[in-house]
Backbone as a printed PyTorch tensor [residue, N CA C, xyz], in Angstrom:
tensor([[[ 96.3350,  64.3710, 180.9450],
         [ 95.0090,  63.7820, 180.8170],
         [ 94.6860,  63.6890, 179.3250]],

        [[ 93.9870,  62.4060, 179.0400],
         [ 93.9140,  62.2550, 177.3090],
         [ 92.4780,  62.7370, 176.8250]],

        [[ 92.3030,  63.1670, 175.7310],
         [ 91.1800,  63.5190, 175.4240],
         [ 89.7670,  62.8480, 175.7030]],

        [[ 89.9750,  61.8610, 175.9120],
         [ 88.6440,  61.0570, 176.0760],
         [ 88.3420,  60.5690, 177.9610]],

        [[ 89.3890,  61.3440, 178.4370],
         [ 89.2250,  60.9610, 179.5770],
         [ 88.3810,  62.8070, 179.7680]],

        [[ 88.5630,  63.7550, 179.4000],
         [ 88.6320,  65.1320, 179.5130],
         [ 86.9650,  65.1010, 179.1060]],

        [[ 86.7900,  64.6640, 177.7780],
         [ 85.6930,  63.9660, 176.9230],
         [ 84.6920,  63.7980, 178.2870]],

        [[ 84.5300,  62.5900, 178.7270],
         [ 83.8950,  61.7900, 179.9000],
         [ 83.7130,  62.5550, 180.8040]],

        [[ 84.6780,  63.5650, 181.6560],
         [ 84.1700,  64.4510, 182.7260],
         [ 83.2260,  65.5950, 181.9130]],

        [[ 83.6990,  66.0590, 181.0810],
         [ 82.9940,  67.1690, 180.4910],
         [ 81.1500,  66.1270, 179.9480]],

        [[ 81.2470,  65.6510, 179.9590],
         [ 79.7890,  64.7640, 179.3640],
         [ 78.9980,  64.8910, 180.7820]],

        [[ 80.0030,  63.9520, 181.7000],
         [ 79.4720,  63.7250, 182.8080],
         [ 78.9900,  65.1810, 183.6720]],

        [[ 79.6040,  65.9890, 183.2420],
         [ 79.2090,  67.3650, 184.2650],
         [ 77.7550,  67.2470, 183.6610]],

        [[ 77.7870,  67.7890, 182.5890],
         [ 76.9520,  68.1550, 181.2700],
         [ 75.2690,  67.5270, 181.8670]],

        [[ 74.9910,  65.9820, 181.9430],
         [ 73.9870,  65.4320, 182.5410],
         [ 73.8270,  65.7620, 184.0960]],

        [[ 74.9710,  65.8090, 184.6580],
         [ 74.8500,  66.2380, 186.1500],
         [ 74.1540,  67.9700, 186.5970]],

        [[ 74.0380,  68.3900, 185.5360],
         [ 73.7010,  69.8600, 185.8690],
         [ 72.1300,  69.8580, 184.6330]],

        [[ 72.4270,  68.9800, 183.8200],
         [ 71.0690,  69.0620, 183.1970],
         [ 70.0110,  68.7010, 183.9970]],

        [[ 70.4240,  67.4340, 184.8760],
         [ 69.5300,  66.7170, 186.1790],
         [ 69.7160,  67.7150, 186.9700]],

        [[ 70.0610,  68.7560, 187.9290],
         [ 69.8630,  68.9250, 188.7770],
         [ 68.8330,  70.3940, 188.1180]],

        [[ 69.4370,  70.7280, 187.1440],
         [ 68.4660,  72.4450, 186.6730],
         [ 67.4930,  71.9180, 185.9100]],

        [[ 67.6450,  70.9030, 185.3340],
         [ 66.2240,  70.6190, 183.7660],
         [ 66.2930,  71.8140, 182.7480]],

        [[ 65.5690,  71.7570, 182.4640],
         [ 64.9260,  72.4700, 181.3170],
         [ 64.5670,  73.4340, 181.4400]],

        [[ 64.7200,  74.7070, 180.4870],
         [ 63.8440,  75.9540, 180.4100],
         [ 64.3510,  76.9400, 181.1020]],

        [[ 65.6250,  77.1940, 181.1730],
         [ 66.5600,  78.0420, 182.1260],
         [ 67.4740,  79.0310, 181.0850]],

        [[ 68.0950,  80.4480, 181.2690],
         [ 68.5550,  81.2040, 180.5320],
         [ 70.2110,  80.2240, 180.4770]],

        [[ 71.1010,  80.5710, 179.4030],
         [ 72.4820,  80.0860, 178.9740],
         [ 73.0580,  79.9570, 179.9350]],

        [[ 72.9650,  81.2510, 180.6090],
         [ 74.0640,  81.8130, 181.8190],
         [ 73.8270,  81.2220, 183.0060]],

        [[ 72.5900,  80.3550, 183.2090],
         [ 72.2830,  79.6010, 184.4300],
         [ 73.2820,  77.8540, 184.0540]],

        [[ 73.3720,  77.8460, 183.1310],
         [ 73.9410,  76.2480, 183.2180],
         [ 75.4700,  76.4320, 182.8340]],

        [[ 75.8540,  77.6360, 181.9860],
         [ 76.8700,  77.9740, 182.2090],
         [ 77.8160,  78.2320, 183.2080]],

        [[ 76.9760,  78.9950, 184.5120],
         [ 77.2460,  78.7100, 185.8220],
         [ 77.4000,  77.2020, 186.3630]],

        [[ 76.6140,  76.8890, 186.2100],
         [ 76.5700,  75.2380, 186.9770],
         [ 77.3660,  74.4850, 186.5300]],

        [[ 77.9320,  74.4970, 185.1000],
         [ 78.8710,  73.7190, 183.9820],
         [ 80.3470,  74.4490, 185.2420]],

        [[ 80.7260,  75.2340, 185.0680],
         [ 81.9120,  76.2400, 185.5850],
         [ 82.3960,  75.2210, 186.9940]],

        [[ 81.2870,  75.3010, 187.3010],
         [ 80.8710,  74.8980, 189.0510],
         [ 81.8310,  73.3700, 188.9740]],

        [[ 80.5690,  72.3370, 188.0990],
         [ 80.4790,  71.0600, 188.0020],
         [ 82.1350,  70.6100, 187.0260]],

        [[ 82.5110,  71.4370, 186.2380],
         [ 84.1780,  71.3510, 186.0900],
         [ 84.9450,  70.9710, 186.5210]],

        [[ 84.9000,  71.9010, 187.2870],
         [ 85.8410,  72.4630, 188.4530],
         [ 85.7900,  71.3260, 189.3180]],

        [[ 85.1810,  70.7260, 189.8390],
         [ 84.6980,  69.4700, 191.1030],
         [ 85.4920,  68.1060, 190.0340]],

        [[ 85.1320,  68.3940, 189.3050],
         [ 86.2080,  67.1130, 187.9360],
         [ 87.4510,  67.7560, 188.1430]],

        [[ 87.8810,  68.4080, 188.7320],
         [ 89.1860,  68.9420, 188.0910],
         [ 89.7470,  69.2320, 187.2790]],

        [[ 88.7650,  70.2570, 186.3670],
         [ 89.5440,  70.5970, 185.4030],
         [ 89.6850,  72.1790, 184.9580]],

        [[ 90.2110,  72.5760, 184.3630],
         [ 91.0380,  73.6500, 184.4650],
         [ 89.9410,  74.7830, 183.4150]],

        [[ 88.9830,  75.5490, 183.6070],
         [ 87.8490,  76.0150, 183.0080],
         [ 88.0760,  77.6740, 182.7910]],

        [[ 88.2820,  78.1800, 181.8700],
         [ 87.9750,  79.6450, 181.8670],
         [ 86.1170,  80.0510, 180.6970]],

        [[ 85.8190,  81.0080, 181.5120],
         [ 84.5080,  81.6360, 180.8500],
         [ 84.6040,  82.5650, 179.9360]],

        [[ 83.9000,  82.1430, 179.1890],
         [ 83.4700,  83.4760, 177.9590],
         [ 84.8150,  83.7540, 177.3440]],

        [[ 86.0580,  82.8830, 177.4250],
         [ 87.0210,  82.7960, 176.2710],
         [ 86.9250,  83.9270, 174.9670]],

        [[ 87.5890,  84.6410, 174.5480],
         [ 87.5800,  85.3830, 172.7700],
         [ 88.2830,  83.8970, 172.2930]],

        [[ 87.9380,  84.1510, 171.3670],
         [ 88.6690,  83.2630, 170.3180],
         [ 88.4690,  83.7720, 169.2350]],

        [[ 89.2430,  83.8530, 168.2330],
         [ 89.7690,  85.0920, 166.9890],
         [ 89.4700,  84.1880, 166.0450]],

        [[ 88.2870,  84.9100, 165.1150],
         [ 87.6010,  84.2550, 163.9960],
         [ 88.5950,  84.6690, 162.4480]],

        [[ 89.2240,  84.3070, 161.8130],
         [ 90.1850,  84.2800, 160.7460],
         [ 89.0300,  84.1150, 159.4270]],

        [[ 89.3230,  84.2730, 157.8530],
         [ 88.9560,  84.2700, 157.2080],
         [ 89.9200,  84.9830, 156.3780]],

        [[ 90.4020,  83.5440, 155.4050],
         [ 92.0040,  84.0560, 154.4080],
         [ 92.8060,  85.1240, 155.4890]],

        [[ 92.8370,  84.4080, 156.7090],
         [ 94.2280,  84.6910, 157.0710],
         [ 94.0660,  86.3890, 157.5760]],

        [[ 93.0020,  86.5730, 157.6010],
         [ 92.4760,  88.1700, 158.2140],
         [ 91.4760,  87.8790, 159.7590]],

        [[ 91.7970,  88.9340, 160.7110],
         [ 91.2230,  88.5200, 161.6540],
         [ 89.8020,  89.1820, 161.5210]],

        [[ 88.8490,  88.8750, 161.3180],
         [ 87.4240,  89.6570, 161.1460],
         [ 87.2510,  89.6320, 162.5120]],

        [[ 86.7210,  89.1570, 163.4560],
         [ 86.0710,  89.4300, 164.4870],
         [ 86.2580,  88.6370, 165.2600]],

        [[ 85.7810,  87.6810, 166.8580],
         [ 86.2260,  87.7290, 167.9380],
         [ 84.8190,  86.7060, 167.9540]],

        [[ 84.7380,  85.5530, 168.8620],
         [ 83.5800,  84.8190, 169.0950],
         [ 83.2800,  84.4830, 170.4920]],

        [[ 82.9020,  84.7050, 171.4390],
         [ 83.0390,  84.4440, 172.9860],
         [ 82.7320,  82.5910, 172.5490]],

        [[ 83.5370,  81.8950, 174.2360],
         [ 83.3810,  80.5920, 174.1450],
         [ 82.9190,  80.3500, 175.3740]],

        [[ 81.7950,  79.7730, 175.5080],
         [ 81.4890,  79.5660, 177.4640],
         [ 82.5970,  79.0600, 177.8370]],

        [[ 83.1040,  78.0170, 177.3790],
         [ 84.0060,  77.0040, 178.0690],
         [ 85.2000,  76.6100, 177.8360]],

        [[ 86.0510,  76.8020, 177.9820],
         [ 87.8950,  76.2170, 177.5770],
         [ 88.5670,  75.4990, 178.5610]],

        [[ 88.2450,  73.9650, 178.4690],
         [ 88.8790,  73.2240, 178.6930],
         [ 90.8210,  72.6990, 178.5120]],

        [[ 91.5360,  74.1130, 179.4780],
         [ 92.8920,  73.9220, 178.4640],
         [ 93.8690,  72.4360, 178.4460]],

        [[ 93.3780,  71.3220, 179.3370],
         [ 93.9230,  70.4740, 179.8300],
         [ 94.7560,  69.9770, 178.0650]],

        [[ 93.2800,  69.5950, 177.4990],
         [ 93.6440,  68.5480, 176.3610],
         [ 93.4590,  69.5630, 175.0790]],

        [[ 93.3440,  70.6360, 175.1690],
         [ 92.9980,  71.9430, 174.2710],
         [ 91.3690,  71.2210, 173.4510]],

        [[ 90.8100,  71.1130, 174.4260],
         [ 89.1070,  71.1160, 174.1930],
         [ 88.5640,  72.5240, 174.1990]],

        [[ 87.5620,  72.2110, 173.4840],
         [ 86.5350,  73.7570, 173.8330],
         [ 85.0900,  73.1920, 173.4300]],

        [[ 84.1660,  73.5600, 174.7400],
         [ 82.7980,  72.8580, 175.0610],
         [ 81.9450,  74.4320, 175.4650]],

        [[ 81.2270,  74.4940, 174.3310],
         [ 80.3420,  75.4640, 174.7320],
         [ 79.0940,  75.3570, 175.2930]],

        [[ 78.2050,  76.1450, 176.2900],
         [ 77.3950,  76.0050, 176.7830],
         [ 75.7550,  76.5380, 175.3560]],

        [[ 75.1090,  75.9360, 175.6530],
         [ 74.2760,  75.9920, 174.3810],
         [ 72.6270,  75.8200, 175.0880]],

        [[ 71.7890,  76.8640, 175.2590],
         [ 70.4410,  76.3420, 175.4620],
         [ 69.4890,  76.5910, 174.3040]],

        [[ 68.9510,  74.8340, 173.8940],
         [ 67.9340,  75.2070, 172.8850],
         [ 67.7580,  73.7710, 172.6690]],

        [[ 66.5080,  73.6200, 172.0280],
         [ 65.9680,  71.7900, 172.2370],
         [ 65.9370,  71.2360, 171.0490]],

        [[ 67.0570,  71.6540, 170.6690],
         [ 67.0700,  70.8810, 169.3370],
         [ 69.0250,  71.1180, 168.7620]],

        [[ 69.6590,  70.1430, 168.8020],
         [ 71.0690,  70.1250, 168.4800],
         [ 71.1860,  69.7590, 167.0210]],

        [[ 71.7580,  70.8240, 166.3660],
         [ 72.1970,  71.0270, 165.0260],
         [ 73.0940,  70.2130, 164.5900]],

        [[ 73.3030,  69.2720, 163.7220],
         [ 74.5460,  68.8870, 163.5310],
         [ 76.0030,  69.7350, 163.5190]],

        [[ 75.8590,  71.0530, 162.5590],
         [ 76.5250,  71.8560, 162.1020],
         [ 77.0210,  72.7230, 163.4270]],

        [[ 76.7320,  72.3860, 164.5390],
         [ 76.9380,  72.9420, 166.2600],
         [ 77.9300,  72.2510, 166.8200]],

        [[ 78.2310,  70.7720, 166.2310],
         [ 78.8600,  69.7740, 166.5430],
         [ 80.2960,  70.0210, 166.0490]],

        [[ 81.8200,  70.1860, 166.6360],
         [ 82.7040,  70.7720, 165.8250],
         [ 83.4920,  70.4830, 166.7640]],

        [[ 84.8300,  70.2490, 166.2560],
         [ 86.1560,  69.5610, 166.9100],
         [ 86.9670,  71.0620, 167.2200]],

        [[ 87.1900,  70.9980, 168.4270],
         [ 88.0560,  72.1760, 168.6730],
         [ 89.7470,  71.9760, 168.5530]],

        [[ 90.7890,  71.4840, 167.8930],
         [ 91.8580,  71.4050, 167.5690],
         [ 92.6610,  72.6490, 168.2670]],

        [[ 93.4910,  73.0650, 169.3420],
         [ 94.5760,  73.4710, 169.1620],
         [ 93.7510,  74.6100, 169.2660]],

        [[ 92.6610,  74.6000, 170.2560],
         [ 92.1400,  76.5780, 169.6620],
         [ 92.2360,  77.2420, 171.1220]],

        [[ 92.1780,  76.1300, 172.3190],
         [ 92.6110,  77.1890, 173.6730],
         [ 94.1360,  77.6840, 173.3800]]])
C-alpha cells in the first residue's frame, strides 16, 4: 500500500470519528475510536508506540506515539486541542 493511499484512510478515519464524537472529549476517547476506525480500513495500528528520542546520537528519553501505522512506516498521532500548530505537523520517515 503507497503512502498516499495509507494517507487517505488515515484522514478519512480521522473525520469519521471527529463526526461521530465532536468536540470536547479527553485524548484517550478518540484515540480509542481512531484504533477502532483503522482497523475497519485495514490497517495495521499499534497504541502508545515508544519511540526513542536521540540527540547527537545519545538516547535521552522515550516519546509515546498514539498511532503506528506500520504498513507505509507512517506515524499519526492522536492530538486533542483547537488549535493545530504548524510545528505539530512532521513527516514520520522510517520511524515505525
Amino acid at each position: 500500500m503507497n503512502v498516499n493511499t495509507v494517507t487517505d484512510r488515515i484522514i478519512g478515519a480521522a473525520i469519521e470519528v471527529h463526526r461521530g464524537l465532536g468536540p470536547g472529549l479527553l485524548e484517550s476517547a478518540y484515540e480509542a475510536c481512531m484504533v477502532h476506525e483503522l482497523a475497519e480500513r485495514r490497517l495495521m495500528v499499534e497504541r502508545q508506540k515508544a519511540l526513542p528520542v536521540k540527540y547527537k546520537g545519545v538516547s535521552i528519553d522515550e516519546r509515546r506515539s498514539a498511532l503506528c501505522e506500520r504498513c507505509a512506516g507512517l506515524n499519526a498521532e492522536v492530538s486533542a486541542g483547537s488549535v493545530v500548530n504548524p510545528l505539530d505537523i512532521r513527516s514520520g520517515h522510517d520511524i515505525c
